[in-house]
Structure formats: structure tokens, C-alpha cells
N, C-alpha and C positions, 0 to 999 in steps of 0.2 A: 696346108703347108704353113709352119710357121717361119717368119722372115727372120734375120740375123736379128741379136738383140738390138746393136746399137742403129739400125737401121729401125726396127719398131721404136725402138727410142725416139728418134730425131721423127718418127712419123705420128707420135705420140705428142711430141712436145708442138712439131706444126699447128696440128686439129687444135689442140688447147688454146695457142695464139690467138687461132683464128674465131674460134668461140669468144675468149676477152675480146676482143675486137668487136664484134658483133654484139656483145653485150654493153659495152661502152659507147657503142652508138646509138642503142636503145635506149641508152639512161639518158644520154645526150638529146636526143628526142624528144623523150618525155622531159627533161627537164625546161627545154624550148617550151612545148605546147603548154606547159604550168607557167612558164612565164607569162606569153601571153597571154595567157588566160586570166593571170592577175594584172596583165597591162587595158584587157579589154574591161574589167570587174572596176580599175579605177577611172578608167574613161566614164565610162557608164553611169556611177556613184558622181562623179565631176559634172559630166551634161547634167543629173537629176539635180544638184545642187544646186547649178545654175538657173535653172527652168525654174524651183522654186524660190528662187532670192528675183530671177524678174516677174513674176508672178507676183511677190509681196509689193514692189516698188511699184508695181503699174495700179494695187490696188491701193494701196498710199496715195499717189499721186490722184486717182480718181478720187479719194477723200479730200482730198485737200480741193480740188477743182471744187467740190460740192460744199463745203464747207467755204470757199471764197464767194459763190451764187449766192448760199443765202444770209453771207453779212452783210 
């Protein structure tokens, strides 16, 4: 049985809504989890930098300790 035009119409143009919708929340999504994922990628890169700039200073400072012993 096919229904009145304008009634497949307006049941035509629902479904469509409702798919944009659902697809606009998937990009919405995925655009979240990319965020984060470049918030977690620069945390990460930040701790590593840091880890190595106090690693340099602490081996610095033991040169210099050593170099003050045997002046």
C-alpha cells in the first residue's frame, strides 16, 4: 500500500532529519576524541621535555659539584 504523497513526503523529509542529526553527532564525536587526543599528544611531548631539561640541569649541577672537589 502506498501512503498519500504528501504524507511519504513529510515521512521522507523526518527519516532524512533524523539521519543529519545522527550524523552531526558522530562528527561532533569524532571531532572531541581528535581533540583530545591532540590535548593528550601535547601533555605527553610537555612531560617528555620537561623530564629531559631536568635531567640536563641535574647533570650540570653534578659537573659543577665535581669540578668544585677537585679545585
Amino acid at each position: 500500500m502506498v501512503p498519500h504523497p504528501y504524507i511519504y513526503e513529510k515521512m521522507h523529509a523526518s527519516r532524512h532529519a533524523e539521519i543529519q542529526k545522527k550524523m552531526q553527532q558522530s562528527r561532533l564525536v569524532a571531532h572531541f576524541d581528535q581533540k583530545r587526543t591532540f590535548v593528550h599528544f601535547t601533555a605527553y611531548t610537555l612531560g617528555k621535555l620537561l623530564v629531559v631539561l631536568g635531567s640536563n640541569l641535574q647533570r650540570m649541577g653534578q659537573q659543577r659539584e665535581a669540578s668544585l672537589r677537585t679545585s
